[in-house]
C-alpha positions in Angstrom: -191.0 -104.8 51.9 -191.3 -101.1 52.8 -194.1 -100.1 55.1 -195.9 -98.4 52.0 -195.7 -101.6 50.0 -197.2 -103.3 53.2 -200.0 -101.0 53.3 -201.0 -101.0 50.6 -200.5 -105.0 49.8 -202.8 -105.3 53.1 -205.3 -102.8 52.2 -205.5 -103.0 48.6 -204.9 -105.9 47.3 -208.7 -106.7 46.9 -209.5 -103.6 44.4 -212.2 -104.7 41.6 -211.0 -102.3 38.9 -213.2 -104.0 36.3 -216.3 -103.5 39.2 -215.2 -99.8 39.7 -214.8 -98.7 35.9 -218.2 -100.3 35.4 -219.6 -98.4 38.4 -218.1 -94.8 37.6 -219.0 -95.6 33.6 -222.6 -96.5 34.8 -223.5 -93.1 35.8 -225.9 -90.8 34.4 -223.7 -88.0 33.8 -220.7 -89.5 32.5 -223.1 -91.6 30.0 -225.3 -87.7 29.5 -221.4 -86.0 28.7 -220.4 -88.6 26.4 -223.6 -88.6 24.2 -224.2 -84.9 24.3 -220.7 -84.8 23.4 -220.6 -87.0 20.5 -224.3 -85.6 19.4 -223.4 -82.0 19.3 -219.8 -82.7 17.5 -222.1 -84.5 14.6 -224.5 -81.8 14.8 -222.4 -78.7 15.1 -219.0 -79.8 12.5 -220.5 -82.8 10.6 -217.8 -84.6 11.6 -217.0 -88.0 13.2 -215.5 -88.8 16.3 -212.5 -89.3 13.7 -212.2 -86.3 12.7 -214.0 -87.1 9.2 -216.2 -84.9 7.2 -219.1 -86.7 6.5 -220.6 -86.6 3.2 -223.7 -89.2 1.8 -222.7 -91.5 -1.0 -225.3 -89.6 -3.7 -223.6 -85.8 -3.1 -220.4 -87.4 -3.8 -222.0 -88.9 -7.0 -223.5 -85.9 -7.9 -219.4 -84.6 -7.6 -220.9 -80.5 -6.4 -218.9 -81.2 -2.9 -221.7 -80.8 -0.9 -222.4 -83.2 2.3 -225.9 -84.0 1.1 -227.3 -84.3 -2.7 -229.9 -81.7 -4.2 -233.2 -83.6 -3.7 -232.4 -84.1 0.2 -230.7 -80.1 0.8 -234.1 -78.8 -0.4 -236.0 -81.0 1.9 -233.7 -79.7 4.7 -234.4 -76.3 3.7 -237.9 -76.7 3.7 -237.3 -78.2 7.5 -235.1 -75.5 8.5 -232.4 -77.6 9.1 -228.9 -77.2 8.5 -227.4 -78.0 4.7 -224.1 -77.5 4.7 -223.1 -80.2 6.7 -224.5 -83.8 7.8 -225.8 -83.8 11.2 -227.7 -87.2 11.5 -230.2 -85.7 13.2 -232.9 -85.5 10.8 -235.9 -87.0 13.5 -233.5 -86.5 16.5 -233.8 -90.5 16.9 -230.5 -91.2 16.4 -229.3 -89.1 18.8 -231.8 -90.3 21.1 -231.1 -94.2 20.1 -227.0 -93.4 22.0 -225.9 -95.1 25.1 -223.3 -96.2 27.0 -222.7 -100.1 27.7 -220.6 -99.8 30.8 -217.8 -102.7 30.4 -214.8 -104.1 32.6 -211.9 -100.7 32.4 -213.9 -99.7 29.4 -217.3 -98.4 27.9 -219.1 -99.0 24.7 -221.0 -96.2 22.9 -223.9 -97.7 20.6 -226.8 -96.8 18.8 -229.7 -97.9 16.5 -228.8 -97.0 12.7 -231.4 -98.5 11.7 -233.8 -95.6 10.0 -237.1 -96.2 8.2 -236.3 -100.2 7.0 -232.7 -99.0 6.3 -229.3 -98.5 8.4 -228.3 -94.8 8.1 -224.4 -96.2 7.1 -225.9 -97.2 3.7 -225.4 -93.7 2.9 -222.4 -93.2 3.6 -220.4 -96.7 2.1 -218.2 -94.8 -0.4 -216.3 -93.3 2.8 -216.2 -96.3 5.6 -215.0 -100.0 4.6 -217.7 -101.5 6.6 -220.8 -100.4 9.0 -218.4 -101.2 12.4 -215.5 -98.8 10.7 -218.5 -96.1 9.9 -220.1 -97.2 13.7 -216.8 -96.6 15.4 -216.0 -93.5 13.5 -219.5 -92.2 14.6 -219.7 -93.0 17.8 -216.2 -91.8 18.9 -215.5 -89.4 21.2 -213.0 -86.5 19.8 -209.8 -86.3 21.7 -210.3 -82.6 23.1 -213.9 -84.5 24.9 -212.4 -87.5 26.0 -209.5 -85.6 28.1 -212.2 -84.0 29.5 -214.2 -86.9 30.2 -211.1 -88.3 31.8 -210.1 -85.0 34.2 -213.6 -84.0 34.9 -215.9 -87.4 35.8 -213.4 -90.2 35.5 -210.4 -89.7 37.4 -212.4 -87.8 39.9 -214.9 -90.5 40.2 -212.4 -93.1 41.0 -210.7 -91.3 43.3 -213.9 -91.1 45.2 -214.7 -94.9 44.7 -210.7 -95.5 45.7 -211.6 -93.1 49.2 -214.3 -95.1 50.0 -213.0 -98.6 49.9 -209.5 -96.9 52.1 -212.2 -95.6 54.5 -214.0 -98.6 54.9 
């Protein structure tokens, strides 16, 4: 073995990747990035993580091609809220509801759905073939975000978590 290979089988060999990942995904402003991130996509395009336009089940009844039906774009407009797009931020819950469930080399984004007795995908059946396809849609990062999320807090973090254990 080469004197690299020794080195680093000596020094190295004892790396918890899943303890690190959990770590650097545990941290408030990787969790604060990745729900701002997915919140303001939803908010700002009215699209998914996915890339798809989301439109409610009774505007795509009413066949107009509007994201939201008549009844609930005039009680938008009487909140001053955006109608030509879904946002899912009608109360601001669901946005508030997002988190991140630091895992072994990965991290789970969830939420609560559930809205007044009712999970908010219920609206929204006619585009997803079940809530977890609608959920992971959702609560996806787009690809543009996660690079970033990658260059700017992940990588760099582990390199920091990687320069403490080889100074140790």
């Amino acid at each position: 073995m080469g004197a690299f290979g020794q080195i680093a089988n000596e020094n190295y060999s004892n790396i918890d990747l899943n303890k690190i990942f959990k770590k650097i995904f545990s941290k408030e402003d990787i969790e604060k990035y990745i729900i701002e991130s997915i919140a303001m996509d939803l908010y700002y395009s009215g699209t998914t993580g996915n890339g798809k336009l989301l439109q409610t089940d009774t505007a795509k009844e009413q066949g107009l091609g509007l994201p939201y039906s008549k009844k609930t774009i005039l009680f938008k407009e009487d909140k001053n809220q955006p109608t030509n797009r879904v946002t899912l931020r009608d109360t601001g819950e669901f946005d508030y509801s997002m988190y991140v469930d630091a895992g072994n080399l990965f991290a789970d984004i969830k939420a609560d759905f559930e809205k007044n007795g009712s999970n908010i995908y219920d609206n929204f059946k006619h585009m997803f073939k079940s809530f977890s396809d609608f959920e992971n849609s959702v609560l996806t990062l787009r690809k543009n975000r996660f690079l970033v999320l990658l260059s700017d807090y992940v990588i760099i973090s582990l390199q920091k978590e990687l320069i403490k254990i080889h100074t140790k």
